[in-house]
N, C-alpha and C positions, 0 to 999 in steps of 0.2 A: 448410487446416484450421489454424487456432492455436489454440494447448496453452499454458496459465499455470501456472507452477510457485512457490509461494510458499515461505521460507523464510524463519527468523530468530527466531520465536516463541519464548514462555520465560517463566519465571520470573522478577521483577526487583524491587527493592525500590522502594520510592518514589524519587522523585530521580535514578533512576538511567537508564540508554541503552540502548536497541535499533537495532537497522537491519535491518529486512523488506527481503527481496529479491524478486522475480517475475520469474523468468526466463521471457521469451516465445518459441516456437518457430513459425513461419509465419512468412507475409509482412507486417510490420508496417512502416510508415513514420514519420516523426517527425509527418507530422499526422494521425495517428491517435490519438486523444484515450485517454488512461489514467489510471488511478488506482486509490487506495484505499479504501473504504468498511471498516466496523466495525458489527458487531452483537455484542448480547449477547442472553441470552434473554429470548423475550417481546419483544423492542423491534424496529422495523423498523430496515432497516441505517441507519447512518450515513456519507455522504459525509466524508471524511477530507483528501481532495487532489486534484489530479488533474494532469496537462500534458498541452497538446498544444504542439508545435514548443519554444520557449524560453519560452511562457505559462505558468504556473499559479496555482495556485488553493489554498488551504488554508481550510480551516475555521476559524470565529471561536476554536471551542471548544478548539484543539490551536494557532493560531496564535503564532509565535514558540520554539514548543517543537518543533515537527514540519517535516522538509523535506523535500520530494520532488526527487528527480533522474530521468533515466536515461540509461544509455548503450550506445552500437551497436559492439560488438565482433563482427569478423568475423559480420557479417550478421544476428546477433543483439543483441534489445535485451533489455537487462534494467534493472529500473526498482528506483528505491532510496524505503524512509522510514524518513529519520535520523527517531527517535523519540528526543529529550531530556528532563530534568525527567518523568517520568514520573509519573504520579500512580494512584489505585487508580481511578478511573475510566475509568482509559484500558485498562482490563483489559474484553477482549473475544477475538471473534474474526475477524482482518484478511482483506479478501479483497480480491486487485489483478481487475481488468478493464482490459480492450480494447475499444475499439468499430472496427470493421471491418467492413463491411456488417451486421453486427449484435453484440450485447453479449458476449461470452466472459468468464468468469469463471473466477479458481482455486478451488481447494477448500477455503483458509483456511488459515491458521496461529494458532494461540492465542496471547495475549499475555498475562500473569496478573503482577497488577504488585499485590504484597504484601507485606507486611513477616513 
């Protein structure tokens, strides 16, 4: 069974940095493809980033402002998105996934990015 834990949400003013954690619990492997998606309400999610092994992938819309990593400490991985240059758009709610024989999802963390 793998369990996503998301972290890092907040309050932030325009301009300014985040970093969303997802800590994963099971059996994950580096090509086991992950990422972040974002929704707000009313709108369906939106793709954000993702990696699998040393690949990734970012979206056009956060390109250059947003990085994804992640790393395997003591048999655990936890995945990172440096979130830079933040804008009021980018205020939503972030959710990491695993794909692993099938999709697992975290429960979100909020990002509210206001002056």
């Amino acid at each position: 069974q793998v369990q996503l834990v998301e972290s890092g949400g907040g309050l932030v003013q325009p301009g300014g940095s985040l970093r969303l954690s997802c800590a994963a619990s099971g059996s994950i492997f580096s090509d086991n493809l992950m990422g972040w998606y974002r929704q707000t309400p009313g709108e369906e999610r939106e793709l954000v980033a993702s990696i699998r092994g040393s690949t990734t992938n970012i979206a056009d819309s956060v390109k250059g402002r947003f990085t994804i990593s992640r790393e395997n400490a003591n048999a655990k991985y936890t995945m990172y998105l440096q979130m830079n240059s933040l804008k009021t758009e980018d205020t939503a709610v972030y959710y990491c996934y695993v794909d692993r024989y099938r999709r697992y999802w975290g429960k979100g963390t909020q990002v509210t990015v206001s002056s």
